[in-house]
C-alpha positions in Angstrom: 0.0 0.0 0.0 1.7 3.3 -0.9 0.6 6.3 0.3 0.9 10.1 -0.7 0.9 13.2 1.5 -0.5 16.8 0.1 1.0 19.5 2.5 2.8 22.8 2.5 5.4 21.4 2.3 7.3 23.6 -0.1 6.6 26.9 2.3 9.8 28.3 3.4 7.4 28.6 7.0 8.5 26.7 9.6 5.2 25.6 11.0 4.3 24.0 7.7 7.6 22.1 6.9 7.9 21.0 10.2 4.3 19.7 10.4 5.1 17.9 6.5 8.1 16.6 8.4 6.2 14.9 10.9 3.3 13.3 9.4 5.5 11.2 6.7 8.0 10.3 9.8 5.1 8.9 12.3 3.5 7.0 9.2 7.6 5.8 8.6 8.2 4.5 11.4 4.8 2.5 11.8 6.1 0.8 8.7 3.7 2.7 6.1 5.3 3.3 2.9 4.7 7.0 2.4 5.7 10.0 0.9 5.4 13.6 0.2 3.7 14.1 -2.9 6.4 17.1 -4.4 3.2 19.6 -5.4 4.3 23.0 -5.9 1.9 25.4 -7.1 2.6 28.6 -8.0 0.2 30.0 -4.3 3.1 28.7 -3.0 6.2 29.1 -4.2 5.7 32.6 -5.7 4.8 33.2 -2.0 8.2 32.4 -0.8 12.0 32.4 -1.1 14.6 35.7 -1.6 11.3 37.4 -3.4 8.3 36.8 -2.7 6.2 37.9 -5.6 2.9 36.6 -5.0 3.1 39.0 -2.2 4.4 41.7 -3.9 1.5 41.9 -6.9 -1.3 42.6 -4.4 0.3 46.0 -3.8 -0.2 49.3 -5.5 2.8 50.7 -7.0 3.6 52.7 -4.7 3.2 50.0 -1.8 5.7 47.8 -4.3 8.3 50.1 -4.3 8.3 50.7 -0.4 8.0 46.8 0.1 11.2 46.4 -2.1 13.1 49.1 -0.9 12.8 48.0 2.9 13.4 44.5 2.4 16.3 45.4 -0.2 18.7 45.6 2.8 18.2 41.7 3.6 18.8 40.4 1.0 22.4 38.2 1.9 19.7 37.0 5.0 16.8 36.3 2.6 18.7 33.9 0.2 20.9 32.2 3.3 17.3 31.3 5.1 15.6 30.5 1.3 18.6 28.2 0.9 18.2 26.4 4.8 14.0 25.9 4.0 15.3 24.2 0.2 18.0 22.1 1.9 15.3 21.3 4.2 12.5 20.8 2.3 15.0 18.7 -0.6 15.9 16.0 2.4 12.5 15.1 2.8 11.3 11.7 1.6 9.5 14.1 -1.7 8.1 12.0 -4.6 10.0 11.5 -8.0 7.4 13.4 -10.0 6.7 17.0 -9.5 3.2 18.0 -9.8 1.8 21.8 -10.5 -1.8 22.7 -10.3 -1.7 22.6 -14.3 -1.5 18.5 -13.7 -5.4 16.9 -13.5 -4.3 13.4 -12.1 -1.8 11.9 -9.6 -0.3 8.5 -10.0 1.0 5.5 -8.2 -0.7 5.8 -4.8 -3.2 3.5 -3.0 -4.2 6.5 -0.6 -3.7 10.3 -0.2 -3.9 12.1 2.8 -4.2 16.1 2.4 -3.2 18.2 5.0 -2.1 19.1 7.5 -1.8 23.0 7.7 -4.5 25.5 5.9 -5.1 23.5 2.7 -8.6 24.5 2.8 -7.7 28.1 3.4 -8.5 29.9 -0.2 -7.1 32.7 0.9 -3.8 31.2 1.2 -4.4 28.9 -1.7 -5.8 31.2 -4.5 -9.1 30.0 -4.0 -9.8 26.0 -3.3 -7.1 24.1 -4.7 -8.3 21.1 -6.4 -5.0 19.1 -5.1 -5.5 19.7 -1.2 -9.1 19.7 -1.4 -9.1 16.0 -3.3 -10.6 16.7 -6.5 -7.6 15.9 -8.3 -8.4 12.5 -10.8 -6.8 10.0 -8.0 -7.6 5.9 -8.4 -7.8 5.4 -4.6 -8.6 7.1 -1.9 -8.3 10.8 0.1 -8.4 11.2 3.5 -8.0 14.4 5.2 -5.9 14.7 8.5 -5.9 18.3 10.4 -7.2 20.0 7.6 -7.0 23.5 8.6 -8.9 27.3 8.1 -9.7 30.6 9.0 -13.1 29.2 10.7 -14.6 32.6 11.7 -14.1 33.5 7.9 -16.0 31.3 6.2 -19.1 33.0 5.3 -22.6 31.5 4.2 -21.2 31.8 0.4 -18.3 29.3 0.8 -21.0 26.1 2.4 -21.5 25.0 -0.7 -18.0 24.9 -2.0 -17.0 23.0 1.6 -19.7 20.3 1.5 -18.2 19.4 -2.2 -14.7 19.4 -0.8 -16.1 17.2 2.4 -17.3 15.0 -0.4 -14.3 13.9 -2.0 -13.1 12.2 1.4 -13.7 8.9 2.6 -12.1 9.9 5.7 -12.5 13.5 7.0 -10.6 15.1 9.7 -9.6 18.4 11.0 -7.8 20.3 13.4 -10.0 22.8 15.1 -12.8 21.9 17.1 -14.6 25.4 15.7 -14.6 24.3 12.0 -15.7 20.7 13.2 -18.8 22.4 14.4 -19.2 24.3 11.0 -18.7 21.5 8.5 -20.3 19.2 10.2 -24.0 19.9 9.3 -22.7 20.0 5.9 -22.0 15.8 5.2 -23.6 12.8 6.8 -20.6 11.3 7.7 -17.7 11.8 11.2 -15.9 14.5 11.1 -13.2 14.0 13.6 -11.2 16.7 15.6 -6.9 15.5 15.5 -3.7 17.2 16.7 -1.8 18.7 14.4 0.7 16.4 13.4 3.9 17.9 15.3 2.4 16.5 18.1 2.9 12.9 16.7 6.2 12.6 17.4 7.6 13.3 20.8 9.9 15.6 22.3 13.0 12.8 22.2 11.8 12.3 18.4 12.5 16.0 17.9 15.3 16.0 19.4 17.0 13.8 17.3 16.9 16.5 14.6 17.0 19.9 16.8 20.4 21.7 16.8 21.3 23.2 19.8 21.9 27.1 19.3 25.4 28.0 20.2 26.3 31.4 20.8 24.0 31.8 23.4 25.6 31.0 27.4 23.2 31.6 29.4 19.1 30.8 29.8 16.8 32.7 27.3 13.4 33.5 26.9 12.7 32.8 22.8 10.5 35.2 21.4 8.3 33.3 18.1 5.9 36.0 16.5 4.3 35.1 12.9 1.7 38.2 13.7 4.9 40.5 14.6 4.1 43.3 17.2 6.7 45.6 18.8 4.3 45.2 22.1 4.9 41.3 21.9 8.8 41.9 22.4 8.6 44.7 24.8 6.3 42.4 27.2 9.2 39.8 26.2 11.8 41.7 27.8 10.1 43.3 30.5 9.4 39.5 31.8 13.1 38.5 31.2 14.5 41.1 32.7 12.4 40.5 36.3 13.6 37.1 35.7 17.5 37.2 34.5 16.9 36.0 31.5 18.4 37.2 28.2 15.9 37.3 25.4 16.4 35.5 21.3 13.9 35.8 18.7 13.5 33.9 15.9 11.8 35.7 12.6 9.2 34.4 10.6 11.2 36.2 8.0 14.3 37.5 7.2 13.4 41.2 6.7 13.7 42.9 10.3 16.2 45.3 11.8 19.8 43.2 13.0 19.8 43.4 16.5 21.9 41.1 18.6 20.0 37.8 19.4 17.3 38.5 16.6 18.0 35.5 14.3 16.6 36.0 11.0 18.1 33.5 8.7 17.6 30.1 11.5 16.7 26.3 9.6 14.2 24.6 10.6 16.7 22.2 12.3 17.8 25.3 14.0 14.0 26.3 14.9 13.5 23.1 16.6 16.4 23.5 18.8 16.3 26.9 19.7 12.2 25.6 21.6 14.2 22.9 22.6 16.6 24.7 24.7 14.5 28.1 25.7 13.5 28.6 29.6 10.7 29.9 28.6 8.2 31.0 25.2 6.4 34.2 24.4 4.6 33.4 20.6 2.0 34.7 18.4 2.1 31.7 16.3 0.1 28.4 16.2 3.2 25.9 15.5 4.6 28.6 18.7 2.6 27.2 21.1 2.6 23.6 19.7 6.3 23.2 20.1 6.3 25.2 23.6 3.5 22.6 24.5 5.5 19.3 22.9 9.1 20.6 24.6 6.7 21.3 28.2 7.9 25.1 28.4 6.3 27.4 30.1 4.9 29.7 27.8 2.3 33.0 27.1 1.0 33.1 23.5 -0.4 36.5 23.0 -3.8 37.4 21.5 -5.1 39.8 19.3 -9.0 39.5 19.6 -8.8 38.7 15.8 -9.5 35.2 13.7 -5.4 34.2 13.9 -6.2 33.7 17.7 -8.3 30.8 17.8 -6.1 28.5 15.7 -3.7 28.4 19.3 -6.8 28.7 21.3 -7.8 25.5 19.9 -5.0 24.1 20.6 -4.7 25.3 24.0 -8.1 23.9 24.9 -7.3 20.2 23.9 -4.1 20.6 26.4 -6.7 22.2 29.2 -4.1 25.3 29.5 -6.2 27.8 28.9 -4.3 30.5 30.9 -1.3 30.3 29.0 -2.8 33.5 27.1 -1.9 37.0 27.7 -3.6 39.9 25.5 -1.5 42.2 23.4 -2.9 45.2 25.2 -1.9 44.3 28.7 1.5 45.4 28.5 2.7 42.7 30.9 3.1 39.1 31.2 2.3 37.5 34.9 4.4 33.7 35.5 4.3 31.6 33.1 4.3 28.2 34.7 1.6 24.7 34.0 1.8 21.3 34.1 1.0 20.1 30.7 -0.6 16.8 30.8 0.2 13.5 29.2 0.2 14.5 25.6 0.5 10.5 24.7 -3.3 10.1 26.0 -4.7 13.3 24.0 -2.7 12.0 20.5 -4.1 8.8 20.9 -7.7 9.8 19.2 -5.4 11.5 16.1 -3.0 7.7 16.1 -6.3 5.6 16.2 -7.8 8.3 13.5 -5.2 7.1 11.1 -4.9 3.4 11.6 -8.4 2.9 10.6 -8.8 5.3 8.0 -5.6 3.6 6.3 -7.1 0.4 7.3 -10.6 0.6 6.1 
């Protein structure tokens, strides 16, 4: 039985690589023979690397040439972290053929599983992609694990559009427990809520790949910030200082002012490491507060009162640590100390999820 993986997995993002990375490494090692399916539409890889033009045509002239002049400046950083995501991304067990969205049919596999990650985000996506949302000509079967969207955008227009994208599974899955609740009325069959798949392999497994950052001697708080805020880093330090603690952010890209302990060009190797060794996490991110959770950091993500926030709300919720929130506005963060609980019971739904939708 072989089996093929849609994913982000060609995003020069952390989250999604890492989250590629883990899904064909748990099926691996439970002796599945899978792989990344290497699809690489243009959403995404005009999106990233040293220029990311997707991003670039959305603005008006005038917002082009500001973009491009302040990111100018970077651009030694930009290709050294474009090259770490390709080295990266080009180790990963990736398929021999190379799909684009211009291809109509994939080949050679017994099932597909799309997601994790946004896939059914259109606003990420260009509108639904018929790869991640399985109505790509395929002879077996698609399953969807921790399909993922903006659930408080999707509007009374888009229902019809899901409940034919629900339809092309035989298996459905997703991560949030919010857009459970919306797609559910939509098909007459289990939608079931899973873990993102980071949290499929444990914090020894991550280990195994995390390098340890060097040049810092002494503990650190790491700031993580996808939504980046000036307030986030300011509450950071504030929080480290009371506490002796010397700060390191790592960027979700490599276009910020160099400041000492501001890493903007880290691999994902390096990412993994740098959770792995923190005292403590202050994020804005989703795959933030997943690895503070899988490495048992104490940790604040910070909120926003928009849609981004309940993606690590979510998350948050399945863990029961709610309180590890702290709004942007407060201007403070109180202690951050839990007790995560066993993380092994709460992935066992997401492991028994897959088994029998590979087994059916």
């Amino acid at each position: 039985m072989k089996i093929g993986i849609l994913t982000f997995h060609c995003a020069h993002n952390y989250g999604a690589v890492l989250q590629a990375y883990a899904l064909v490494t748990y099926l691996r090692k439970n002796n599945y023979d899978a792989e990344i399916i290497d699809y690489r539409p243009r959403s995404l890889t005009m999106s990233h690397g040293i220029m990311p033009w997707r991003r670039i045509s959305r603005l008006n002239i005038i917002r082009k040439v500001i973009f491009v002049l302040r990111i100018l400046p970077f651009l030694t950083e930009r290709k050294e972290r474009s090259d770490k995501f390709q080295s990266f991304i080009d180790s990963l067990p990736l398929s021999t053929r190379k799909y684009t969205e211009t291809d109509s049919e994939v080949i050679g596999y017994d099932i597909i599983i799309c997601g994790s990650d946004q896939v059914w985000n259109p606003r990420i996506t260009n509108g639904f992609d018929k790869f991640f949302c399985g109505s790509v000509s395929h002879k077996g079967k698609f399953i969807s694990y921790a399909a993922s969207t903006e659930a408080k955008r999707i509007i009374s227009d888009d229902y019809k559009k899901y409940k034919e994208v629900l339809s092309n599974f035989e298996n459905i899955s997703v991560r949030e427990s919010e857009l459970k609740n919306i797609l559910q009325p939509l098909i007459n069959k289990e939608i079931t809520k899973v873990v993102d798949p980071v949290f499929l392999l444990s914090a020894n497994e991550w280990q195994k790949i995390a390098v340890k950052p060097t040049f810092i001697d002494k503990p650190y708080l790491l700031v993580y910030q996808v939504k980046r805020d000036d307030r986030v880093l300011d509450m950071a330090n504030k929080y480290a200082i009371l506490h002796h603690m010397s700060v390191v952010e790592v960027t979700a890209e490599a276009e910020y002012k160099k400041m000492k302990n501001r890493i903007l060009t880290a691999s994902p190797f390096e990412f993994v490491g740098l959770f792995a060794n923190a005292s403590c996490v202050v994020t804005t991110s989703f795959h933030g507060t997943a690895f503070s959770i899988i490495f048992n950091k104490p940790f604040k993500t910070v909120l926003f009162n928009s849609p981004g926030d309940g993606r690590a709300l979510d998350v948050m919720n399945t863990f029961g640590i709610e309180n590890s929130t702290v709004d942007v506005d407060s201007g403070d963060i109180q202690e951050m100390s839990h007790n995560i609980p066993n993380i092994d019971i709460i992935v066992r739904t997401s492991e028994t999820f897959i088994k029998q939708a590979i087994q059916r």
